[in-house]
N, C-alpha and C positions, 0 to 999 in steps of 0.2 A: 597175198604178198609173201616173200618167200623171206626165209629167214636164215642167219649165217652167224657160222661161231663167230664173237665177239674175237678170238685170235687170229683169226683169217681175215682182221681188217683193222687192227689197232699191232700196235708195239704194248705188251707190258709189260712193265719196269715194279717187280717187288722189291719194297725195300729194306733196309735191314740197317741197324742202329750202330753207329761209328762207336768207335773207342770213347770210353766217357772223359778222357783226359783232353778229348779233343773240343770239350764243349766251353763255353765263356758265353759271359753275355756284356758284353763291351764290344761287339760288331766284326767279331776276327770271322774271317770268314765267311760261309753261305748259310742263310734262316735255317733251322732245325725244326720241324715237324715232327711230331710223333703220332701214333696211332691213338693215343687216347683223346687228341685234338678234333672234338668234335666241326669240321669242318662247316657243316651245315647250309643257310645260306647267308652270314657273316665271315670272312675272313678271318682267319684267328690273328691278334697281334702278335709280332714276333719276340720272342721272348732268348731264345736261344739260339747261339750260333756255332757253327761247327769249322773247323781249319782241316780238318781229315775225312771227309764224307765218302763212306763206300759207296751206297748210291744216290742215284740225283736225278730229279727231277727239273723241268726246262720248266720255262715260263710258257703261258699257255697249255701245255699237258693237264690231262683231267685227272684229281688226284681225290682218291676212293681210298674211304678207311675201309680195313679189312677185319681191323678188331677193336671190338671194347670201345667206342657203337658202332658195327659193323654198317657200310653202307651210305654214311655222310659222305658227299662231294662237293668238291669246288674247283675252280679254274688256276692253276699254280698261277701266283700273280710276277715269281721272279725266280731264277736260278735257284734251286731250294735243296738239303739233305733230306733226306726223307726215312725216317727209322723202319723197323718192321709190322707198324702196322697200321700203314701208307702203304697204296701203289699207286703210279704214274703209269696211267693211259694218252698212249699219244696216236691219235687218227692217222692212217695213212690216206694216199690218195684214192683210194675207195670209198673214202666214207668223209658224208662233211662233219666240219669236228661240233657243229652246235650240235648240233642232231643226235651226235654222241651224246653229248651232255647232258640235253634234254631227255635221250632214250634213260641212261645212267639214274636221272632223275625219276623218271615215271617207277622204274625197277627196284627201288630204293627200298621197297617192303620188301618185295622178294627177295633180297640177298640179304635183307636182317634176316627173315626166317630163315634162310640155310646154314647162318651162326652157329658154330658144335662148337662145346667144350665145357667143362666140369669150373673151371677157375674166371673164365672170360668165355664170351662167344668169341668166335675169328670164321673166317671162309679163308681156303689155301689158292694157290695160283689157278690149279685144276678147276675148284669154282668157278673164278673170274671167267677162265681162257673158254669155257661152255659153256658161257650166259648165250645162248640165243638173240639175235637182235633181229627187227624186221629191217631188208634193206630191201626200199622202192631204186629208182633211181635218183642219181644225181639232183638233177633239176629238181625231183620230188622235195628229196630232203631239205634243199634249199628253201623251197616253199614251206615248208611245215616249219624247217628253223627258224625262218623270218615271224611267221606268225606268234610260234610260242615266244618266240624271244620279245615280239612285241605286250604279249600280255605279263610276262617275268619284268620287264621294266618297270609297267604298272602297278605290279604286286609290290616292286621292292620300292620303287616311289613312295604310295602310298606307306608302308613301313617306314622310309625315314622322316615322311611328314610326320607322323608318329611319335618319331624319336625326336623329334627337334620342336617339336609341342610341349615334349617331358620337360624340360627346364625352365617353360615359361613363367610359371605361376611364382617358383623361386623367383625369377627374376625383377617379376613386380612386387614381389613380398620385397627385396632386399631395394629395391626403390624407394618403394613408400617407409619402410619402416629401419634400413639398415640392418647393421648385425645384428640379430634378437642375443647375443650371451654380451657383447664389449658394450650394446646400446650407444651407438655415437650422436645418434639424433635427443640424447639423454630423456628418454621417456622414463614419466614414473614406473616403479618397476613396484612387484608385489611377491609374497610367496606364494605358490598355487593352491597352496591349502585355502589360502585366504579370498583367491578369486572364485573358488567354488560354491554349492549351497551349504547353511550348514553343518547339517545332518546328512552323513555319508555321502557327501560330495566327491571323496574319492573312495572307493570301493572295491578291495579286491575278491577276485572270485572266489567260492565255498572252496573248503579241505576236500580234498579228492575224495575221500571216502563219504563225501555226503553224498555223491552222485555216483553210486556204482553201476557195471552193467544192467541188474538187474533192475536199475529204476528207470533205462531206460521203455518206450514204450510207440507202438505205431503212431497214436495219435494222443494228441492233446497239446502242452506248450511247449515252442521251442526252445531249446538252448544252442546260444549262440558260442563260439569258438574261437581261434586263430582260422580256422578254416575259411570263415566270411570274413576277417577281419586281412587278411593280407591281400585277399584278391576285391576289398571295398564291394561286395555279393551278400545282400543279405534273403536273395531268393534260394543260395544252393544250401545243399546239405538239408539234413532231415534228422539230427539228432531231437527227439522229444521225453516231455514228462509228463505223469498223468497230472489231471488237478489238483489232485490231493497232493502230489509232491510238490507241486509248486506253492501250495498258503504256505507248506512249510519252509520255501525259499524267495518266497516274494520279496525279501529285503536285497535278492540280486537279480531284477527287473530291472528289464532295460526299457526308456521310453525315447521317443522321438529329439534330437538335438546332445544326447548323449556320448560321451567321446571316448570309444572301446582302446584300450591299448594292448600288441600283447604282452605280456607277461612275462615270455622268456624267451631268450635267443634271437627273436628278431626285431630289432633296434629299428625305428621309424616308422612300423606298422601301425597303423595308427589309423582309425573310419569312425566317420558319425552315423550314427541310427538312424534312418531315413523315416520320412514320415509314415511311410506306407509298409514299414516294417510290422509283423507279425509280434504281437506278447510274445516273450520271453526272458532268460536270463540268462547271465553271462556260467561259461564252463570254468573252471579253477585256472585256466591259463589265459584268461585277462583281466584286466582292471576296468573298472569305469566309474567316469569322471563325471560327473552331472555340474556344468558352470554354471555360475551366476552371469547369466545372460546381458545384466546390466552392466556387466565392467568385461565382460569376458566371453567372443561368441565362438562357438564352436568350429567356426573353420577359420578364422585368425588365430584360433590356437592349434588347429591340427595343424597348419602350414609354420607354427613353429617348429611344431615337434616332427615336422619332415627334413627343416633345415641342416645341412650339416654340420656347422658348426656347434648348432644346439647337440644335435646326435653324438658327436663330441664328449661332450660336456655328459652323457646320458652312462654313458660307455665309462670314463675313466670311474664314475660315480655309481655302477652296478661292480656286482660279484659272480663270480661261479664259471672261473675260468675260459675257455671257449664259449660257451653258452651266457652270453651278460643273463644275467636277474634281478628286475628290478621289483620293488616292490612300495606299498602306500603312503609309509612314513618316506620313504627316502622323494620319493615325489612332490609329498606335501612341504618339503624343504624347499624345493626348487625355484628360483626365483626367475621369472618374466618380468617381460615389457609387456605396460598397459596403456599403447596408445591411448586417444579419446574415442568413445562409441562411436561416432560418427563416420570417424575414419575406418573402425574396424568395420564397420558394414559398407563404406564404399571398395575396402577391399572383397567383402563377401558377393558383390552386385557384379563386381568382375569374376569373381572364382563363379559365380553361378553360370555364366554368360557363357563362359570356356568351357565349363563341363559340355553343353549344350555342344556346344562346336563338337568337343573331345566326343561325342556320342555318334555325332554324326561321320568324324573321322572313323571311327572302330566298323561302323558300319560299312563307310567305304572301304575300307582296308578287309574286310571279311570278302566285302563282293569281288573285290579282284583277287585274293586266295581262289575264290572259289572258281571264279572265271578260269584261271591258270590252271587248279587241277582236272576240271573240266577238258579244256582245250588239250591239256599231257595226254589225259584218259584216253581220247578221242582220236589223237596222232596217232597211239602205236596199239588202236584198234581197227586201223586202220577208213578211221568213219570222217574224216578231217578232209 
């Protein structure tokens, strides 16, 4: 298949950042992009608008960061300014424009790695305009657009089943039980110190210098982190201790039904120890909460402390400027609702039931990823 400068079949349009006096964000004017807008495959929301726009980008035009992350594209969704580092690729009648987009897409490594520069990566017009593209003909591209374009639908389907699954769990927490902070359904409420066990029911992790590099070690027991705790993984990561170090820390042993929070900066992080999790203990940047199971189960309280209004409530009540910090005492203050047991495990019979689902969804959503880069791969290897 032969192949042709990308200039010899597109218009590029680089762009270059208007007067700052011309910026507002009260709707004067045309959306403003900038090049650190990672375009990706979401749309960025518009945030900024411009009344004096040197260049601009049309609706439809393929619009390719060129710096600082070099390489995101997306389809100009409307009449847009476009700063300098944006450029607007718009297809002539040579070339069809999905095919573009698609090609644009499959090539997205290779223009991050031609990224130069000491402050930011960028690639200049000269890059762009000698990106090589393969052009079959017409009819060709057409067929190959249609196809990828039918598996990108699927990818991005499944992603928004995805995103519209995310809010459901709130949505039957605040069903069943209302606001967990104003409590209007007026449920008995408790402090948490009190719903917990109670000998170190809440527990924050050792002083950093109990646990230096040097104790760490290839094998023996785990310790656990913000690392598993933000992405709910308690199979990744490999930090360990020998045994000996751990008699000496076994009072921060985590076991199965345990509720990790972390510690700093990230507000709602929050996962239970799964049954089938590995011995060990927690690293100096989390807490953990061991409830008393009879009044308090451990995923009717994680799905508080996901809530945002509770999250709220977490936030004006931590310290440490940018970085909230909460810590054991300020916790054990905190007051919840304590529906009836009953109800807190008809809501756990559901959270269980969805995760299943949620399990199956990521799978789906992984297979069509993979379908999509698969079929890209294969387009402009010409093996499609």
């Amino acid at each position: 298949m032969k192949t042709i400068a990308l200039s010899e079949v597109t218009q590029i349009n680089m762009g270059q950042s208007p007067l700052s006096e011309s910026y507002n964000k009260i709707g004067n004017g045309l959306p403003f992009f900038q090049g650190k807008t990672d375009f990706g495959d979401v749309y960025p929301k518009i945030r900024v608008f411009c009344t004096s726009p040197n260049k601009i980008a049309e609706a439809n035009d393929i619009l390719l960061s060129v710096r600082a992350p070099v390489g995101s594209i997306n389809i100009c969704q409307t009449k847009s300014c476009i700063g300098r580092g944006l450029a607007a690729i718009r297809a002539t009648s040579a070339i069809e424009q999905k095919y573009l987009y698609f090609f644009l897409k499959f090539y997205e490594p290779e223009l991050e790695k031609a990224g130069k520069g000491s402050t930011f990566e960028a690639v200049n017009r000269e890059d762009v305009e000698n990106i090589e593209i393969p052009l079959p003909s017409l009819p060709e591209q057409k067929r190959i657009a249609a196809i990828l374009d039918k598996a990108d639908r699927l990818r991005r389907q499944r992603r928004f089943a995805q995103t519209l699954s995310d809010s459901f769990l709130q949505s039957v927490f605040i069903k069943m039980f209302g606001d967990p902070v104003s409590n209007p359904m007026n449920w008995n409420v408790s402090l948490l110190g009190k719903a917990c066990v109670p000998k170190d029911g809440i527990k924050a992790g050792p002083f950093g210098s109990s646990i230096k590099k040097d104790s760490y070690s290839e094998t023996g027991i785990r310790v656990y982190g913000q690392e598993q705790v933000i992405v709910d993984n308690y199979r990744i990561g490999n930090y360990r201790i020998s045994e000996k170090k751990f008699q000496e820390m076994k009072a921060y042993a985590v076991q199965p039904d345990d509720v990790l929070i972390s510690l700093v900066g990230t507000f709602g992080k929050v996962s239970i120890v799964p049954k089938d999790a590995e011995l060990g203990i927690i690293n100096p940047r989390l807490i953990r909460m061991r409830l008393n199971q009879e009044k308090l189960k451990s995923i009717f309280f994680r799905e508080i402390f996901r809530n945002n209004s509770f999250l709220r409530k977490m936030q004006i009540m931590s310290h440490g400027g940018t970085m909230g910090i909460l810590n054991g005492a300020q916790l054990k203050e905190i007051e919840i609702i304590l529906p009836p047991l009953p109800l807190q495990e008809k809501f756990a019979e559901i959270v269980q039931k969805f995760e299943r689902v949620r399990r199956q969804q990521r799978e789906a959503t992984r297979q069509a990823e993979h379908l999509f880069q698969t079929l890209l791969h294969r387009a402009f290897r010409g093996e499609l």
